[in-house]
C-alpha positions as CSV (number, residue, x, y, z in Angstrom):
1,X,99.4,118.3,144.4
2,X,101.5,117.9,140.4
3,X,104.3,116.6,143.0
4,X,105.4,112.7,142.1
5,X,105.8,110.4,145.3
6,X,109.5,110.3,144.9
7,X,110.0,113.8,144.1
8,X,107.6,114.6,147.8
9,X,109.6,111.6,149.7
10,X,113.6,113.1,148.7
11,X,111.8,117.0,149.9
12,X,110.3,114.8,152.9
13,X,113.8,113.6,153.9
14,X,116.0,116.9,153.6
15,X,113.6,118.8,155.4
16,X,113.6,116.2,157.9
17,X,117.2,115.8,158.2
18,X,117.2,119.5,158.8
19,X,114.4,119.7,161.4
20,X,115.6,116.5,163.6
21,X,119.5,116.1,162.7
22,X,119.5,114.1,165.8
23,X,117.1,111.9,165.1
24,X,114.8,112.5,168.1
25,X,111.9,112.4,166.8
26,X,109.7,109.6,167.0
27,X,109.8,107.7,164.0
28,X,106.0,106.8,163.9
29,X,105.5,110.5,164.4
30,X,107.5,111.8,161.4
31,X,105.6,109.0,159.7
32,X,102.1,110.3,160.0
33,X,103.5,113.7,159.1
34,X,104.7,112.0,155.8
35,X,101.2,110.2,155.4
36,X,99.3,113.1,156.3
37,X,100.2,115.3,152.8
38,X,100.2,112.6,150.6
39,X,97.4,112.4,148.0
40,X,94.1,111.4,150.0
41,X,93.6,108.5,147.5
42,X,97.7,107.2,148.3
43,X,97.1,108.1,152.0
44,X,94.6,105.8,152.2
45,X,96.1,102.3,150.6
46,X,99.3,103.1,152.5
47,X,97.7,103.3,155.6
48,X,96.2,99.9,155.1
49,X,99.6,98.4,155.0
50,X,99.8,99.1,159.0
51,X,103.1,100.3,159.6
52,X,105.4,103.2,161.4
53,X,108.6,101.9,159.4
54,X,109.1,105.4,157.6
55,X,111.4,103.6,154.8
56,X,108.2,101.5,154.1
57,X,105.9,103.5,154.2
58,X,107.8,105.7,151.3
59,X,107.9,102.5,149.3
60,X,104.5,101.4,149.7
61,X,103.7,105.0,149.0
62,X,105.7,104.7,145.5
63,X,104.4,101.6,144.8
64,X,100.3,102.4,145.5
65,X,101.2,106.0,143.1
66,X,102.5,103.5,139.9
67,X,99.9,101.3,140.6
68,X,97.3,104.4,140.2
69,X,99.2,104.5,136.4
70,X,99.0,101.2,135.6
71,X,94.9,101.7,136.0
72,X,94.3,104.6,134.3
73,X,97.0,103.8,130.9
């Protein structure tokens, strides 16, 4: 995967608002979909975090991915 955290969280939501418009879906499932294709390595530290909030599991996502940057510059 070349595709930034942000730029996989914005595809995330559209496809999502076009899949559930109503909003149906379980939120802690949509949130394992969105955990489940991030980068193993991300997947992992968000995971730790322990929640089914999908808002902050986007952010903690974003945040463990510039993290990652600020360790390898």
């Amino acid at each position: 995967q070349n595709e930034r955290v942000d730029e996989y969280s914005a595809r995330f939501k559209r496809l999502l608002a076009k899949v559930d418009p109503a909003k149906v879906l379980p939120e802690e499932y949509t949130t394992r979909m969105y955990i489940s294709s991030l980068e193993e390595e991300i997947a992992m530290l968000v995971v730790l975090e322990n929640t089914n909030i999908l808002a902050d599991v986007m952010k903690n996502a974003t945040k463990v991915e510039a993290g990652r940057y600020y360790c390898y510059a």
